[in-house]
C-alpha positions as CSV (number, residue, x, y, z in Angstrom):
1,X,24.4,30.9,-74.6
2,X,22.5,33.0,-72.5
3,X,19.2,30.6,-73.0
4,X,21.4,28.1,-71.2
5,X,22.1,29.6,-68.1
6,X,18.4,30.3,-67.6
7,X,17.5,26.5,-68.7
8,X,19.8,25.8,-66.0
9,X,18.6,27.7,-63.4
10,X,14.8,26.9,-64.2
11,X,16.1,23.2,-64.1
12,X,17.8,24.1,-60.9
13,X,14.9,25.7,-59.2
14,X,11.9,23.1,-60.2
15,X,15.4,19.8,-59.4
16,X,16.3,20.7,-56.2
17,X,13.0,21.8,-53.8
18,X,12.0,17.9,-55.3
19,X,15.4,16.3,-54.1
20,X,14.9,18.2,-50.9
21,X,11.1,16.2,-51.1
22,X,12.4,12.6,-51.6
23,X,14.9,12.9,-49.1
24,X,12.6,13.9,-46.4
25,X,10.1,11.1,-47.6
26,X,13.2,8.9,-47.3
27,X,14.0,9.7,-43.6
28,X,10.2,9.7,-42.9
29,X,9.8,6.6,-44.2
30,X,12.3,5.2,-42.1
31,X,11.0,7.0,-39.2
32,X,7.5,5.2,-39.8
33,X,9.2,1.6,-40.1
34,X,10.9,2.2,-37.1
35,X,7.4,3.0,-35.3
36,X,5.9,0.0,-36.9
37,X,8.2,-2.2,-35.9
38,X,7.9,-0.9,-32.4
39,X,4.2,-0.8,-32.4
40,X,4.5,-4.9,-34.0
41,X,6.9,-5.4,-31.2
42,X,4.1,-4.2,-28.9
43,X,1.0,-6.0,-30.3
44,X,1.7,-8.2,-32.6
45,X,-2.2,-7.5,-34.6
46,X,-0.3,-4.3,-35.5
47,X,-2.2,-3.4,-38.9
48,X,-0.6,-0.4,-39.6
49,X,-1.2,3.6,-39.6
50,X,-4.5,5.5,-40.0
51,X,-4.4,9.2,-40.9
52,X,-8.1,9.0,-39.6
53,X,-6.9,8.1,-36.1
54,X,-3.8,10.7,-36.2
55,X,-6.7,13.4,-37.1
56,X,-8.3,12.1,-34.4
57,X,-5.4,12.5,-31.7
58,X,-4.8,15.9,-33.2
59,X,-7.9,17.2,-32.9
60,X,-9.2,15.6,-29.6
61,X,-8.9,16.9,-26.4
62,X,-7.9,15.1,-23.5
63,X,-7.8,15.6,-19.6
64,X,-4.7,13.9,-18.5
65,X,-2.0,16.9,-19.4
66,X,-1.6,20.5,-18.9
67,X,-4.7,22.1,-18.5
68,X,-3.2,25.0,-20.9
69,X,-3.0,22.0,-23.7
70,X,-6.2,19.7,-23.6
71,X,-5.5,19.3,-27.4
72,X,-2.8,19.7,-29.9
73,X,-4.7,22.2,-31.4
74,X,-4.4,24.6,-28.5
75,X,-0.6,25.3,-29.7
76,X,-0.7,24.3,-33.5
77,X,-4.3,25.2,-34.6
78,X,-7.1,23.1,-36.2
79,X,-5.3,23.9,-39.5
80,X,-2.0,22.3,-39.2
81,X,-1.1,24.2,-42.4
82,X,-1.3,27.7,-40.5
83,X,1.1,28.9,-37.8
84,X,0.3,28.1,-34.0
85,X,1.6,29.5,-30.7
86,X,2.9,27.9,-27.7
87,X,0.0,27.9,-25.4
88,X,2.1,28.2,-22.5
89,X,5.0,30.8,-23.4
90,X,3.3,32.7,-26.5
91,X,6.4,31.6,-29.0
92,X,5.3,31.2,-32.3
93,X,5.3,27.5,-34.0
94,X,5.8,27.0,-37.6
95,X,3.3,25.0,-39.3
96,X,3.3,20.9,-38.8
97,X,1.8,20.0,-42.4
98,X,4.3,18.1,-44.2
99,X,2.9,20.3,-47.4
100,X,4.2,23.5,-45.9
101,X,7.7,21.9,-44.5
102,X,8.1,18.9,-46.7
103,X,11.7,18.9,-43.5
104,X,8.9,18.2,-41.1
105,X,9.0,14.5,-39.5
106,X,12.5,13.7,-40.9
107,X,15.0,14.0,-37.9
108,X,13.9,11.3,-35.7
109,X,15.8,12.7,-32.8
110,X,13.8,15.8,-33.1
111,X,10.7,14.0,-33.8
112,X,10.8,12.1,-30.5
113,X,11.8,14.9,-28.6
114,X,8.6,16.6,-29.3
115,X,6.3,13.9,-28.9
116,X,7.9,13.2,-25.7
117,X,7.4,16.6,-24.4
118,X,4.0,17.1,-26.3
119,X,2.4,14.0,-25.6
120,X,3.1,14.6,-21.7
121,X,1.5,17.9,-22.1
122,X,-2.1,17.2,-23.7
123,X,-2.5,13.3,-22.8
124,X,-0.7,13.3,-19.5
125,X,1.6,10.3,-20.8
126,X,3.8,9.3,-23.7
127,X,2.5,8.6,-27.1
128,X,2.4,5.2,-27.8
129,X,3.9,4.2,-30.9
130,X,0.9,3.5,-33.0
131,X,-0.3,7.0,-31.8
132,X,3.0,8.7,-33.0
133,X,2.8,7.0,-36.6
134,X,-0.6,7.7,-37.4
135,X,0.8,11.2,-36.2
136,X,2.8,11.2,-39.1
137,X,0.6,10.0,-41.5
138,X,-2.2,12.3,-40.8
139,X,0.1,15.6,-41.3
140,X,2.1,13.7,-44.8
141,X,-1.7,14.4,-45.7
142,X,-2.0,17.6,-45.0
């Protein structure tokens, strides 16, 4: 009887981190879809994201923003698995890999929050939506 319980709770353990997985990829997904529709809306020769391009953005550095955040890196790191820092107040930031917080890019509300405010701060200007999704896809990589 005892065997069972711990069957249970291995089953338990290894059952629900993956549920937790496939829902964010769920709400991710439809995150993405949304930007691609957008980014169709926008330019119709649309051809869909490029984690090349996202690694790009994340590891450029621009001069339109806030001279304390020429690149996303300045606050998250050039490992987005590792912990960053707010470059302007010093508060720490949790990683932005999806493979450290498979709940990262799964609240759309949340998600364009940020890029709102963080796209203002290192380019100066919004993200367009091309920009956002291969955002995404970059960090689902990482």
């Amino acid at each position: 009887m005892k065997w069972r319980y711990g069957l249970a709770l291995a089953g338990a353990v290894i059952i629900l981190p993956l549920a937790a997985l496939a829902a964010g990829n769920t709400e991710r997904a439809a995150i993405l879809a949304d930007y691609a529709a957008k980014a169709r809306a926008a330019d119709p020769g649309f051809a869909g994201f490029s984690a090349q391009r996202g690694a790009a953005l994340f590891r450029g550095s621009f001069t339109g923003g806030d001279a304390r955040t020429p690149s996303c890196v300045s606050c998250h790191t050039a490992d987005p698995r590792q912990p960053g820092r707010n470059a302007k107040t010093g508060r720490p930031i949790d990683p932005v890999a999806v493979s450290v917080d498979p709940r990262r890019y799964t609240d759309a509300t949340q998600v364009d929050k940020h890029f709102t405010r963080d796209c203002k701060s290192v380019l100066g200007r919004d993200c367009t939506w091309p920009e956002r999704g291969d955002y995404i896809t970059f960090m689902m990589g990482q």
